[in-house]
Structures are given as structure tokens and as C-alpha cells.
Backbone as CSV, one residue per row, in Angstrom:
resi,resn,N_x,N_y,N_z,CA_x,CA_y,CA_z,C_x,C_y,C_z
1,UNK,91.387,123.126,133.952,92.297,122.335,133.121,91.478,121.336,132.322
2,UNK,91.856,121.277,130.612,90.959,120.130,130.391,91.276,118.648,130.605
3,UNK,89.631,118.181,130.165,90.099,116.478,130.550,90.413,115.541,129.484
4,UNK,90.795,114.687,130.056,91.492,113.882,128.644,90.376,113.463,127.959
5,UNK,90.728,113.512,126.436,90.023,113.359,125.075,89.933,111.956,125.563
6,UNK,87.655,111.476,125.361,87.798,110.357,125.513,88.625,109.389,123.997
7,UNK,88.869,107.756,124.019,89.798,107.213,123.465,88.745,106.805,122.053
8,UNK,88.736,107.443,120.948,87.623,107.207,119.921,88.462,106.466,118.781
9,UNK,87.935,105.584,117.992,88.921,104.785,116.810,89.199,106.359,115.497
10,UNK,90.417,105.717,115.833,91.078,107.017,114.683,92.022,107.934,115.771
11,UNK,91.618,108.148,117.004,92.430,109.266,117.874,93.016,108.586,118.738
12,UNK,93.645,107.452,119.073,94.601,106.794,119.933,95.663,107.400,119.867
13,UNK,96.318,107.626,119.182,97.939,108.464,119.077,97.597,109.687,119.708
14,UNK,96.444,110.239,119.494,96.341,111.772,119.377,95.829,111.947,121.167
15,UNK,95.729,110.844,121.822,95.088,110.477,123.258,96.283,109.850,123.859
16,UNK,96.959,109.296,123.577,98.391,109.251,124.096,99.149,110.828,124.142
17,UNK,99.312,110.976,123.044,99.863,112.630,123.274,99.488,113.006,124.248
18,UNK,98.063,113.520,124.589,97.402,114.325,125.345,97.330,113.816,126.562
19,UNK,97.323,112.441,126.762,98.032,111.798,128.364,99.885,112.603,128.968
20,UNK,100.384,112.607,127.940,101.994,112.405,127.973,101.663,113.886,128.478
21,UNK,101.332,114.705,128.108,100.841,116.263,128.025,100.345,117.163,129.062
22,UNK,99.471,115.896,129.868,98.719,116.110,130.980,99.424,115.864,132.006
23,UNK,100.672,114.506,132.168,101.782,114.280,133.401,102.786,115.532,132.756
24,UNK,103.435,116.007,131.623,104.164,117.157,131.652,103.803,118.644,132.418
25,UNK,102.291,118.879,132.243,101.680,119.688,132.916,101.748,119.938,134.205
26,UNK,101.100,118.440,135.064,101.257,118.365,136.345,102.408,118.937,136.899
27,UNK,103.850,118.162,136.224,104.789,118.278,136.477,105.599,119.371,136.899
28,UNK,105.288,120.384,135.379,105.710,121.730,135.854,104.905,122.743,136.711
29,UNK,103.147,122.546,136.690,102.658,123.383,138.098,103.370,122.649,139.540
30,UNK,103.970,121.467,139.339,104.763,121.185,141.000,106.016,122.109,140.832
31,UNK,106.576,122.392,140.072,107.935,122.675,139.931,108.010,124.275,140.333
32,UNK,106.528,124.892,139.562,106.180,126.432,139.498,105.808,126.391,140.974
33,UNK,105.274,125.429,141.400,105.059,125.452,143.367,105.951,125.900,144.278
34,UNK,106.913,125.368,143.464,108.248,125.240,144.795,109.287,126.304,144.242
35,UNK,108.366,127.110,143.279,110.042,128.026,143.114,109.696,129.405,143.934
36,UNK,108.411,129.824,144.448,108.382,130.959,145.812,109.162,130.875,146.834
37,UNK,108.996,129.519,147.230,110.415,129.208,148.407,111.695,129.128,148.137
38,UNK,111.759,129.748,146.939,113.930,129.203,146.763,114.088,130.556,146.166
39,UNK,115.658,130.789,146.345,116.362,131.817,146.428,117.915,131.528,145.679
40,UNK,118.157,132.491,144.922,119.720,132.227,144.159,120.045,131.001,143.703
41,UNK,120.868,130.643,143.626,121.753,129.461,142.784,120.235,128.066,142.741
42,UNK,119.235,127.843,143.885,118.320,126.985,144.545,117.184,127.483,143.094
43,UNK,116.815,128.832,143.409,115.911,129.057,142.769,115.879,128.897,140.929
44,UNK,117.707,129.337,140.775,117.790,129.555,139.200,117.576,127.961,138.771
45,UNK,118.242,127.106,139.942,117.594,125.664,138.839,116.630,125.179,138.603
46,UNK,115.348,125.907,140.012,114.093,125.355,139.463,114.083,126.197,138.643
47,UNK,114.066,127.171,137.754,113.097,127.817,136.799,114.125,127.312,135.920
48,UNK,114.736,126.652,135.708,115.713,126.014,134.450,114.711,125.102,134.370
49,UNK,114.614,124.043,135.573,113.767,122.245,135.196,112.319,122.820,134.498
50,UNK,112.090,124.069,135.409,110.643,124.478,134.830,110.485,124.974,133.275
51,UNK,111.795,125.478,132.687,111.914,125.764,131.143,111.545,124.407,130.844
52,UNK,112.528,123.947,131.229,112.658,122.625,130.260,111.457,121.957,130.383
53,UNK,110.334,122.017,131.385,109.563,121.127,131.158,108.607,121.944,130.655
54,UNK,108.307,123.129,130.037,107.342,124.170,129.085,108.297,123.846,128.128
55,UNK,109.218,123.554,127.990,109.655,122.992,126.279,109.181,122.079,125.941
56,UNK,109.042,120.998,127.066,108.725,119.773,126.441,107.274,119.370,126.069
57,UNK,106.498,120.523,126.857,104.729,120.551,126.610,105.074,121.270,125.830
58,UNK,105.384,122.247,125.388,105.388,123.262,123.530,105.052,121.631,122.578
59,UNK,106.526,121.287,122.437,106.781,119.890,121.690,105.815,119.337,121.326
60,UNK,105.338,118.675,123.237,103.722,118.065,123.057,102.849,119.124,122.191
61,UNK,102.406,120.203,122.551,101.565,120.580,121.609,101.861,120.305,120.448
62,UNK,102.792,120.616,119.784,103.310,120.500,118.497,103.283,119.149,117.726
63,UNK,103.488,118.282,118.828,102.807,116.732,118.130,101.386,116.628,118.341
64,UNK,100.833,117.394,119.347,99.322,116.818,119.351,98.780,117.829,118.175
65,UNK,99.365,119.425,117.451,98.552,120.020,116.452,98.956,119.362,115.057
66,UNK,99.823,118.818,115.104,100.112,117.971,113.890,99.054,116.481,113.551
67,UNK,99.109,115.941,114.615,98.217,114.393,114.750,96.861,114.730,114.469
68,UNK,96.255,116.015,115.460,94.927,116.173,114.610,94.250,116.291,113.293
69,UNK,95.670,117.254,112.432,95.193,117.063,111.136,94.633,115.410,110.459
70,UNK,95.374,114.493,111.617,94.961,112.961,111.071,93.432,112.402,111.548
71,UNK,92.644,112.779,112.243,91.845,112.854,112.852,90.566,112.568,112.012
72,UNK,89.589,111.884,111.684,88.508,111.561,111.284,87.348,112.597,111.294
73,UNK,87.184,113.361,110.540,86.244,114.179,110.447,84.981,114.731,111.692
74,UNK,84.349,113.200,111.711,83.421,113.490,112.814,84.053,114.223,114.082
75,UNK,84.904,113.673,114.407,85.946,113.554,115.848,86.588,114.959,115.710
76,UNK,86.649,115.614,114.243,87.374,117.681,114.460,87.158,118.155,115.639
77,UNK,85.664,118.375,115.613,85.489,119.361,116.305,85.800,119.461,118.039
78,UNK,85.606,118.071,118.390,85.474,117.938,119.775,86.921,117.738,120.191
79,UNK,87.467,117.034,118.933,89.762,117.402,119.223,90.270,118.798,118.850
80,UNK,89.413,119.751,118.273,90.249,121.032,118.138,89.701,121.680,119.713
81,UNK,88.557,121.317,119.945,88.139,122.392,121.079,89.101,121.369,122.531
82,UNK,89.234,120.530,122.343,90.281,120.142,123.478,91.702,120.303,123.314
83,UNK,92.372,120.315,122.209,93.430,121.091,121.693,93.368,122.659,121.893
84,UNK,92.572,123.307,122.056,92.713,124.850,122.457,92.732,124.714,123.947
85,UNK,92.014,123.828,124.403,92.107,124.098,125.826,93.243,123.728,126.187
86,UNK,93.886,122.825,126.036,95.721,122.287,125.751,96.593,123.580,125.531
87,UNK,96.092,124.402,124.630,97.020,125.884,124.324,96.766,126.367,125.655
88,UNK,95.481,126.728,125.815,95.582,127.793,127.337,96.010,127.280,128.355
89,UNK,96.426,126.437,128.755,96.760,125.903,129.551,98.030,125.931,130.071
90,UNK,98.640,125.328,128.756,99.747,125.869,128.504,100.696,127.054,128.744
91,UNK,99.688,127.847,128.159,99.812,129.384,127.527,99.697,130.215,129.262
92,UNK,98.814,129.677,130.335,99.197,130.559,131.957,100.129,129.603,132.333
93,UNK,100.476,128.347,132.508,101.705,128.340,133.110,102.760,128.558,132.473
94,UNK,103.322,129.160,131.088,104.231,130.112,130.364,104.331,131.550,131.159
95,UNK,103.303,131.755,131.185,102.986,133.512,132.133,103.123,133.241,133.284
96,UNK,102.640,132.171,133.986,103.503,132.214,135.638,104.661,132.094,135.796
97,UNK,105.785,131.525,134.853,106.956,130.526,134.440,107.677,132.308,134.341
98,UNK,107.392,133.132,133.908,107.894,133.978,133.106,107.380,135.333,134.404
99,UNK,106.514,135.367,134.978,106.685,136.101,136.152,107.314,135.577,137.183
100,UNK,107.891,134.662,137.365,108.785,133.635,138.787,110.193,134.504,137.828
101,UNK,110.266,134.359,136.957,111.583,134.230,136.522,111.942,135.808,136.597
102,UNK,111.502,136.572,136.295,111.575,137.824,136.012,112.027,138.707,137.200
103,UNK,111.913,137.979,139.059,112.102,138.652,139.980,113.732,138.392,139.958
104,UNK,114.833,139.082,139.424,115.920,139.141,139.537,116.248,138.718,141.077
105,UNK,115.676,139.675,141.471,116.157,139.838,143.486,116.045,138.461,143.663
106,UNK,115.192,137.476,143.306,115.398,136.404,144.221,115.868,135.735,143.390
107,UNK,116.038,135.363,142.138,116.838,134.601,141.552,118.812,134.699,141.725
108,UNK,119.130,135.846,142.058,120.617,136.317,141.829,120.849,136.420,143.144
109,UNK,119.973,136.975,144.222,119.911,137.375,145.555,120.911,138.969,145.589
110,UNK,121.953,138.626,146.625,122.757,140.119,146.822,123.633,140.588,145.795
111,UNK,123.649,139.202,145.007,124.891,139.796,143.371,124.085,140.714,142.668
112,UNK,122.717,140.234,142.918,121.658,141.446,141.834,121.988,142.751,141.799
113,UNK,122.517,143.332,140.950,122.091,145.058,140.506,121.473,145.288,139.033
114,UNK,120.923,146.475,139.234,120.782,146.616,137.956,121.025,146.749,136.878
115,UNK,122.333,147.387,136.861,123.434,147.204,136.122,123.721,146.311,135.367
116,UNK,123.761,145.080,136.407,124.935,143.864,136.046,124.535,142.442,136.586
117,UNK,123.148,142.338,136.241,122.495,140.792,136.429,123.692,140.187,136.129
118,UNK,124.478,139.800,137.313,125.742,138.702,137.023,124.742,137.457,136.719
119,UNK,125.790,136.818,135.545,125.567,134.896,135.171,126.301,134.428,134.782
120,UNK,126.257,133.386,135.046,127.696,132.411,134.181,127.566,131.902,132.805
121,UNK,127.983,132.622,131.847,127.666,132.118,130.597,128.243,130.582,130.103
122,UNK,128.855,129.998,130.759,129.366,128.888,130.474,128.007,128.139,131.068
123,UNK,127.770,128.012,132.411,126.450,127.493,132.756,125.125,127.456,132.249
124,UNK,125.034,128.678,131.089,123.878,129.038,130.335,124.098,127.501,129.332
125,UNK,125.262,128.367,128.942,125.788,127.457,127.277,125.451,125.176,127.489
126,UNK,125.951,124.961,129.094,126.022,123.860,129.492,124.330,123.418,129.600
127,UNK,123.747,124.265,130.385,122.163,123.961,130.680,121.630,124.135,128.944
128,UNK,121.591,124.951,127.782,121.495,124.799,127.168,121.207,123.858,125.939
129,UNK,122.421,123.231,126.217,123.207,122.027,125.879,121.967,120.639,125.905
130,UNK,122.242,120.740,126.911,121.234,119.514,127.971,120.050,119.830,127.857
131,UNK,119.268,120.948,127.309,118.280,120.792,127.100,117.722,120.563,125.542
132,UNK,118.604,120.618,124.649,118.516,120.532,123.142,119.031,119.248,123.055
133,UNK,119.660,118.534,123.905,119.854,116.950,124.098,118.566,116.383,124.517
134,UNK,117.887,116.691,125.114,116.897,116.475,125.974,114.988,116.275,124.777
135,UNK,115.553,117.820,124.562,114.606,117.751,123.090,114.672,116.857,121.770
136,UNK,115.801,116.568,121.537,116.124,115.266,120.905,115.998,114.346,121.257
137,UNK,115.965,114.108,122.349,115.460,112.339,122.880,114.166,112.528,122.796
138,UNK,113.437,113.266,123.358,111.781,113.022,123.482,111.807,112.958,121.871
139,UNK,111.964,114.113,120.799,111.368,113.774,119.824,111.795,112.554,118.838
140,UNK,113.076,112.042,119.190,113.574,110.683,118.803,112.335,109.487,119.163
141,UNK,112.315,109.927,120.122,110.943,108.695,121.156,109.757,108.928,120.264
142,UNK,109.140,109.750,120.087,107.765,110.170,119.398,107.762,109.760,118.230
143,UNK,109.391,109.827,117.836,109.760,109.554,116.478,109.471,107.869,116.140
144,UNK,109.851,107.437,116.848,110.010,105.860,116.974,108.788,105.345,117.686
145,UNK,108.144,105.943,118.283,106.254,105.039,118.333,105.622,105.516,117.001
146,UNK,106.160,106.738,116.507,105.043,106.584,115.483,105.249,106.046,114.233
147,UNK,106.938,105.255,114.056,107.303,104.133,112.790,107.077,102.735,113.279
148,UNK,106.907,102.851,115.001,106.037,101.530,115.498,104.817,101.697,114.719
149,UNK,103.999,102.580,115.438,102.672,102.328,114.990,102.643,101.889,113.000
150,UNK,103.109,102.632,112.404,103.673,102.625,111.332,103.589,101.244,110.524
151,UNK,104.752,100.880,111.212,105.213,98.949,110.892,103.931,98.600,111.363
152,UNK,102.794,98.282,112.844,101.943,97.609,112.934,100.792,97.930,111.762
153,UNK,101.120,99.033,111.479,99.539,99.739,110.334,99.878,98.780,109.063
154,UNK,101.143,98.623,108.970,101.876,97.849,107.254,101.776,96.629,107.138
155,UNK,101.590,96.000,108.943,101.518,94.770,108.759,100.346,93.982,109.049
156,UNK,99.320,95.101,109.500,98.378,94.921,109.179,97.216,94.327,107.809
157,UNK,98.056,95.409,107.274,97.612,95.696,105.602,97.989,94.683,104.715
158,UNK,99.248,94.364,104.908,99.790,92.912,104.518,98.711,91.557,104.767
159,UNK,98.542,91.713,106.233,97.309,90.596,106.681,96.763,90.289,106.394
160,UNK,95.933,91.343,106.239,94.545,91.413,105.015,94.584,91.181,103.958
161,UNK,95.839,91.879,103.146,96.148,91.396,101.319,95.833,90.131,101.352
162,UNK,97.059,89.564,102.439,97.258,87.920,102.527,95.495,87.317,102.445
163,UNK,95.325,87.715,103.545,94.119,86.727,103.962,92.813,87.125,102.375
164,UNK,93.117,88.318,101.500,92.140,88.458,100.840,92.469,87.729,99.414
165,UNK,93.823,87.414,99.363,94.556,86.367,97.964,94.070,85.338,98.284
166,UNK,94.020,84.827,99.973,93.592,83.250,100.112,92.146,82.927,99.635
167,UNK,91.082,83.683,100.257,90.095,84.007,99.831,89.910,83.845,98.477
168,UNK,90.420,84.859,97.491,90.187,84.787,96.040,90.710,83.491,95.440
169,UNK,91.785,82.927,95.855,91.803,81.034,95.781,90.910,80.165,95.981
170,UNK,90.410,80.476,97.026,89.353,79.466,97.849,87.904,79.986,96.161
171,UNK,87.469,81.115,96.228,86.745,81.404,95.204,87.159,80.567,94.079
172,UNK,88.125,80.590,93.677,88.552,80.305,91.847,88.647,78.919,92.162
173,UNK,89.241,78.350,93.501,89.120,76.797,92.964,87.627,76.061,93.200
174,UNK,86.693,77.086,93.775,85.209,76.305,93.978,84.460,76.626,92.425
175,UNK,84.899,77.788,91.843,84.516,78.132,90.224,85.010,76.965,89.907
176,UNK,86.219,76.518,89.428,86.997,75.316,88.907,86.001,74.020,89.260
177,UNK,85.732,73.712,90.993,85.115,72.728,90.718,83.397,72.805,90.330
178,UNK,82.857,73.784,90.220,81.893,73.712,89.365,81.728,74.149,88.495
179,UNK,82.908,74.221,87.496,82.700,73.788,86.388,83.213,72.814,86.030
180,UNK,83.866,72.079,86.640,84.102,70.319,85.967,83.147,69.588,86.579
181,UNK,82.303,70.262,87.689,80.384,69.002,88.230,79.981,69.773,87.188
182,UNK,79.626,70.585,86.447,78.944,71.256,85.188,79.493,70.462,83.922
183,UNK,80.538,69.945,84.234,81.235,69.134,82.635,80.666,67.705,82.971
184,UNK,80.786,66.649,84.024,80.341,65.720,84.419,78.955,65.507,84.455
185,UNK,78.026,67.110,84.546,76.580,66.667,84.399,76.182,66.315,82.920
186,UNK,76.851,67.584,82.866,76.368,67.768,80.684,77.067,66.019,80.123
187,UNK,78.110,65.274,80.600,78.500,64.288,80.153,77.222,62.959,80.491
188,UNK,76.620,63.226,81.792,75.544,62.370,82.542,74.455,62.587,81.480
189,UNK,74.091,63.755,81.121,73.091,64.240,80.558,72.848,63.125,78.906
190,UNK,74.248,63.693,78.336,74.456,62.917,76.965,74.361,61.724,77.486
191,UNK,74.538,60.851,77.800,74.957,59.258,77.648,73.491,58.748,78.523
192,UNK,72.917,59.486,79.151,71.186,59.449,79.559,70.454,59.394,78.376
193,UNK,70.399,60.362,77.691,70.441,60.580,75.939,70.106,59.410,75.391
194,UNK,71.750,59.081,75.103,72.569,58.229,73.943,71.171,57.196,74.841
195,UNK,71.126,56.862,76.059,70.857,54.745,76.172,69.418,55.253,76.412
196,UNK,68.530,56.497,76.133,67.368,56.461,75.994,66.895,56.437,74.334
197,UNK,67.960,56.903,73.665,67.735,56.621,72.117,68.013,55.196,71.566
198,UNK,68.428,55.151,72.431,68.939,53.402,71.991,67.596,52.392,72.074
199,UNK,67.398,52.770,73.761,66.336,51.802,74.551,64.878,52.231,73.034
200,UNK,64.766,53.654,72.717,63.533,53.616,72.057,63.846,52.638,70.551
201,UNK,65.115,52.854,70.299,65.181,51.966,69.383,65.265,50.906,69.097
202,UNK,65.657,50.093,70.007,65.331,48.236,70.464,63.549,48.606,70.386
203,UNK,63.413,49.449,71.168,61.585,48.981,71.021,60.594,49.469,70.311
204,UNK,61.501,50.024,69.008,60.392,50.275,67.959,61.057,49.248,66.972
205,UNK,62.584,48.075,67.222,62.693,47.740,66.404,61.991,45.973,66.352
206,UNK,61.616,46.282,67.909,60.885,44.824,68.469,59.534,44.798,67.984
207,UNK,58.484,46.427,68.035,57.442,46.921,67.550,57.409,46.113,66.199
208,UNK,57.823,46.386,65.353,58.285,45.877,64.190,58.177,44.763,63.872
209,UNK,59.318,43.667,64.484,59.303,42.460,64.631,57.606,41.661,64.968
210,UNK,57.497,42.276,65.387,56.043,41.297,65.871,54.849,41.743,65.126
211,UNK,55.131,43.108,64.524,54.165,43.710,63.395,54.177,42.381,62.465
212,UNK,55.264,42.359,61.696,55.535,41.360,60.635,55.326,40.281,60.828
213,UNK,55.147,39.671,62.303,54.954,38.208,62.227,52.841,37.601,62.375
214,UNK,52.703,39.173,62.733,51.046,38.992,62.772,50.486,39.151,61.334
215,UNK,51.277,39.772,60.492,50.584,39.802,59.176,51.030,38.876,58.548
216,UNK,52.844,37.750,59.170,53.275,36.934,58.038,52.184,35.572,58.991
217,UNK,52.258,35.296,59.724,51.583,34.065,60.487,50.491,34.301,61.195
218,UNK,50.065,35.354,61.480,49.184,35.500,62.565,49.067,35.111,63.820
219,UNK,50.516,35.314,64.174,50.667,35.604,65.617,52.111,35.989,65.906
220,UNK,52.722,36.080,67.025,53.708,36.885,66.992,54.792,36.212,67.626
């Protein structure tokens, strides 16, 4: 029997399945156990619980060959070859399920002839019933973890938008403030300027002043 797919990012759903898959399994080799010892009306209901629970691993397969297509490339190969082993598995307790069932004599006991496998078609129609009810709930359930998972994947994604708008704020208002310390330097810059043109000009106009007083008096 195989073993469970270890739990790799990307195959969690697809490792839940294959858990759910593995207690359905168990389940029906106990069920296929105990139907050698039963006889008539005893025996026909185990191989009913035992349908129903090879319906409900079909199912499972059927969600676990669907989920793989979701599966991350690297991770194919080693989920298809544990997915086949999931089919065979499957696939002999169908063939034991289906040789238990097939011994009329002990399922019907002394009503058996060949003729006239007596059954109650109302009891068919009722067990029937209950099991296409039955198949609807599980896949209702499967249905509803995977618009869970779903909503958590959306609100995830949301998270991130969020947290990546805040981000691009935090960016544009540190642009903003450097460029108004870029407007405040260039303003520092000019008026450094302006009172160094000034300062040279008091002291070429003092230069001056004392030029003129050495050539008007001779001294300054």
C-alpha cells in the first residue's frame, strides 16, 4: 500500500486528499474482513457499507486526479507515481469487493436459486438513495474546503496588495521629502551665493576706499 505523499509547498490539498483516502481505504479492507463471516440479510449489508465506501475512495481519487493537475512541476512526477499507486490500490480492493459479492449462496442463503436471485427492489431503490445522499455530502464538504482554501488564497492576495500600496506611499512620500531637502539646499546654496557676493563686494569696495586715500593723502 502506498505511503502518504510527503507535505511539499504547492501539494497540501493534494496531501489532505490522500490522508482522507488512506482512512477510506483502511476502512473498507475492515469491512472486506468481516464479510467471510456473515451470511444473508448480515452479509448483504456489509457489502452495501463496503460499496459505499469504494464510492467514496473512487470520489477521492477523482479529487486527488483533478488537484494534481495543480501541482508544481518539480513535485509531477513523484505525485503521479503516488497517484497510480492510489489507483491500484484501489483497483484490488474493487476485485475483492466484487468477488465477496458475487457468492450468491452466501449473500441470499436458502432463497438463492438460480433462477430467481430474490431482492427487494424497494431496498435497492432506498440503499441507493442514501448513498447518492451520501455522495453529495462528501462532495459538498470538498466543495466547501476548497472555497475555504479559496477565500484564505484571496485574502491573502489582498494582504499583500494592501501591504504593497502602503509601501509605494512610504516610497513617494520619502521622494516628496527629498525633494523639498533638494529645494531647501538649492535655496541654502543661493543665499550662500547672494552674502558671498556681497561680502566680496564690501571688500573690493573698502579695497578702493583706502586705494584713494593713499594717493589723495598718503595714508589711509
Amino acid at each position: 500500500m502506498a505511503n502518504p505523499l510527503d507535505t511539499d509547498a504547492g501539494s497540501e490539498l493534494f496531501s489532505s486528499y490522500e490522508a482522507e483516502l488512506k482512512l477510506i481505504q483502511a476502512d473498507l479492507s475492515q469491512k472486506l474482513d468481516q464479510i467471510p463471516d456473515l451470511s444473508g440479510e448480515p452479509r448483504k449489508a456489509a457489502v452495501r457499507q463496503a460499496e459505499r465506501a469504494l464510492e467514496e475512495a473512487n470520489e477521492m481519487l477523482d479529487s486527488l486526479r483533478l488537484e494534481k493537475q495543480n501541482i508544481p512541476q518539480p513535485l509531477k512526477p513523484k505525485t503521479n507515481a503516488r497517484f497510480r499507486n492510489h489507483e491500484s490500490d484501489v483497483d484490488a480492493l474493487k476485485r475483492r469487493l466484487n468477488s465477496l459479492s458475487s457468492d450468491k449462496a452466501a449473500l441470499f442463503g436458502n432463497r438463492y436459486t438460480d433462477d430467481d436471485p430474490s431482492s427487494d427492489p424497494q431496498q435497492e431503490q432506498r440503499q441507493q438513495l442514501l448513498s447518492g445522499t451520501d455522495r453529495l455530502e462528501r462532495s459538498s464538504g470538498r466543495l466547501r474546503d476548497a472555497q475555504r482554501m479559496g477565500l484564505e488564497t484571496e485574502q491573502i492576495g489582498a494582504n499583500t496588495l494592501a501591504d504593497l500600496n502602503r509601501q509605494r506611499e512610504q516610497i513617494q512620500n520619502t521622494r516628496e521629502h527629498l525633494l523639498e531637502s533638494e529645494g531647501y539646499t538649492d535655496r541654502s546654496i543661493k543665499t550662500l551665493r547672494g552674502m558671498a557676493r556681497r561680502y566680496l563686494n564690501r571688500l573690493d569696495l573698502t579695497y578702493f576706499i583706502c586705494q584713494q586715500n593713499v594717493l589723495t593723502h598718503g595714508f589711509f
